[in-house]
C-alpha positions, 0 to 999 in steps of 0.5 A: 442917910439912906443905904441906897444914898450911901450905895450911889455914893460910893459908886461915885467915889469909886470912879473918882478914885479911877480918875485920879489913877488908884489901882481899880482893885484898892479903889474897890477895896476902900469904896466897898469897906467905907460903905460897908462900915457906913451901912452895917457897921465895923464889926459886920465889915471885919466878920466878912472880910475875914472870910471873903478871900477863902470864900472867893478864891476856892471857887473851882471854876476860877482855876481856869484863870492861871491855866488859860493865862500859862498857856497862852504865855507858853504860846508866845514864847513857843514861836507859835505865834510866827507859825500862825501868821505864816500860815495865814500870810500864805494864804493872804498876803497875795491880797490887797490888804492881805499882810494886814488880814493875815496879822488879824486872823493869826490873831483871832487863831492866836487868841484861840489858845491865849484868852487874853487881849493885851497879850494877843496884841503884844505878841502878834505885833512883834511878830506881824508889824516887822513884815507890814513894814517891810511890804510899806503898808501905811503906818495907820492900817499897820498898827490900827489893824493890831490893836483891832486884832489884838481885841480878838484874844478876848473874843474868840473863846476860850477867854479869861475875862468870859470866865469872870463873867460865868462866875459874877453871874453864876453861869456856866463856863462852858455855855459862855464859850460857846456863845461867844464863838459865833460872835467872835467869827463875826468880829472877825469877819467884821474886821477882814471886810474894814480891811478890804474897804480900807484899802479899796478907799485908799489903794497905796496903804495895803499893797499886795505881797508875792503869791506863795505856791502850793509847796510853800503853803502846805508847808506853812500848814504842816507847821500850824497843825499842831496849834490847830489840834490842840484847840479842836482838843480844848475847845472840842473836849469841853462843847463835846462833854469830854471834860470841864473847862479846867480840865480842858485848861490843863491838858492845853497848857500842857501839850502848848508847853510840849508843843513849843519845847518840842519846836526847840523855840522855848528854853527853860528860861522862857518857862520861868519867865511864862510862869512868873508873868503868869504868877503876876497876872493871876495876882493882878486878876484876883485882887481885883476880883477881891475889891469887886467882892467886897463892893458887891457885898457892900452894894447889896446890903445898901440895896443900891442895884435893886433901887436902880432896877426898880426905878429902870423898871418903874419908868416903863422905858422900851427895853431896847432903850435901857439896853442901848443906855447900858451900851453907852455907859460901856462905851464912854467907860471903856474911854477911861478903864480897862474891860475886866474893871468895867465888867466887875463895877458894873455887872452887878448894876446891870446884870438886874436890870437886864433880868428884869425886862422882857426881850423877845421872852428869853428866859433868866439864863438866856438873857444872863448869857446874851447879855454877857456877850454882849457886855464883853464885846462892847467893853472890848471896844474901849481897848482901842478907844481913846484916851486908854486904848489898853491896845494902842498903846502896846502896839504904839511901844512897838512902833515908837515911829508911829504918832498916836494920832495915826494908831487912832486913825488907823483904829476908826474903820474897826470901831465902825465894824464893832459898831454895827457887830453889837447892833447886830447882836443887841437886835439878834440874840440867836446869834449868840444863843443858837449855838448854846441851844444846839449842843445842849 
């Protein structure tokens, strides 16, 4: 049996093994070290896995995870989430619709300074879902427009799964982030316009709250302020130069934690719970970045990615084709899995493939880049996607009186907003390259 036969296989027990509910990162283990032992033999196997956890976790870049994943614990548990949507309720919430824009764009500012989907969603729906209930908007916006919201964590940078992605692809961290900024706007807009069509198509689901005046609202934004600088800082330092992404990830969290003690909102014991939810995280994270090194491994010694580009190659199939084939794949997968496995199984089946066709004469680093945002903004489609909406179901468990049936409803207008935001980005690659280019 060939090692491209072997390679195809293994591929598919892994996804066997996804469906009956193994952990992605034992799942990744067992299908890279049987298919490891298959094509080069035992002793090859133990060489490289006694290396393979040293070699994977003193990458420098990856010290950005933990950093990111404690600052954004601190957020929440700092109240600067309630800060945030104030602000932007103050502004809104006048609007019909507006309490449920508010809850996105405190989201997408939230997300500006946690980096992770779930932990948006879970935190901006205890905060916003109590005051959507209590101006009657209908149960389907109220939870569709927080697990849509909740996407934008990831979306707008700095984002945890972005730095995974700028380490499997051998990327700069920094331009990473600065591609996804435009993109992450337009997602935002994105889902404002669905709101205000949600409710324009049915005007009893979003009514509008009180009008705030000038003293309310410039007091609302001397509370947010200090949330506001801490990512011009973060964000600011790293496109200016000033210091690298894990630099940038430390001094956040710090002035996150000095922020939120300086609130009196965090005690002690929610530092400890954000360091152990952060410990717990971090773990969760790089063992599956472990699994998905020793699959990676095992797929390049069997030289399954580059038959699978070969053959996509040698069909002589319009790019825009196999783009569009890869964004399907993404979006029937992201119906089962959760976006960092999906990025981890399928980066190094793609990514090739991707670099080996010609768009529009972007060069390696472009495509490598526009293809990684890409990628991260349709696997994130599938947090609110049935049947595993990651999403839907925080923010399910926080309205327990909401069937699932209406949180999917809810959803629709938002998948269609995502819809035509990668169509956009597949056709415009500037759109996340400009930006790069720019500040370069």
């Amino acid at each position: 049996m060939s090692g491209v036969t072997i390679g195809f296989l293994m591929g598919g027990l892994v996804l066997v093994l996804l469906v009956i509910r193994v952990h992605i990162a034992v799942a990744m283990l067992l299908a890279g070290g049987i298919g490891y032992a298959l094509v080069a033999g035992i002793d090859p196997l133990f060489n490289y896995a006694k290396t393979m956890a040293f070699a994977r976790y003193s990458v420098y870049d990856l010290s950005v995870v933990p950093l990111f994943l404690l600052m954004g614990n601190l957020a929440s548990r700092g109240g600067l989430s309630r800060r945030l949507f104030q602000a932007t309720n103050a502004f809104l919430g006048h609007y019909r619709g507006g309490v449920a824009m508010s809850a996105v764009g405190a989201c997408a500012g939230f997300g500006a300074i946690c980096g992770s989907s779930l932990a948006t969603a879970a935190t901006m729906g205890q905060v916003a879902l109590p005051e959507l209930r209590r101006y009657n908007y209908s149960p389907a916006l109220a939870t569709g427009a927080l697990a849509a919201g909740g996407t934008l964590g990831v979306l707008i940078p700095p984002s945890v799964v972005l730095v995974i992605y700028a380490v499997l692809a051998e990327q700069n961290v920094a331009a990473m982030f600065i591609a996804a900024l435009l993109p992450g706007l337009l997602a935002l807009s994105g889902y404002m316009i669905a709101i205000m069509i949600y409710v324009r198509l049915s005007p009893g689901s979003g009514p509008a709250a009180p009008r705030m005046n000038w003293s309310e609202r410039l007091r609302t934004l001397r509370e947010v302020w200090p949330i506001v600088a801490i990512f011009v800082t973060v964000i600011g330092g790293i496109y200016g130069g000033i210091f690298t992404p894990t630099e940038a990830a430390a001094i956040g969290t710090i002035a996150t934690g000095a922020l939120a003690l300086l609130m009196r909102e965090l005690t002690w014991q929610g530092i400890v719970d954000a360091a152990l939810d952060t410990a717990s995280a971090t773990a969760m994270i790089f063992l599956i970045l472990l699994g998905a090194d020793l699959l990676n491994a095992f797929f390049a010694i069997s030289q399954m990615p580059v038959a699978a580009a070969q053959w996509v190659l040698g069909a002589d199939l319009p790019p825009m084709l196999v783009l569009l084939g890869i964004v399907l794949i993404y979006l029937v997968l992201g119906c089962v899995m959760d976006s960092l496995s999906m990025l981890l199984l399928t980066i190094p089946i793609f990514l090739p493939i991707v670099l080996g066709l010609d768009f529009w004469g972007l060069g390696q680093t472009d495509k490598a880049i526009w293809f990684g945002i890409l990628a991260l903004m349709v696997v994130e489609i599938g947090l609110i996607t049935p049947p595993v909406g990651m999403n839907l179901f925080i923010i399910n468990s926080l309205a327990k009186d909401v069937p699932m049936k209406e949180t999917y409803k809810g959803t629709l207008p938002f998948i269609a907003s995502d819809i035509v935001r990668t169509a956009i980005l597949m056709l415009v690659p500037g759109l996340s390259l400009w930006l790069v280019h720019a500040l370069n």
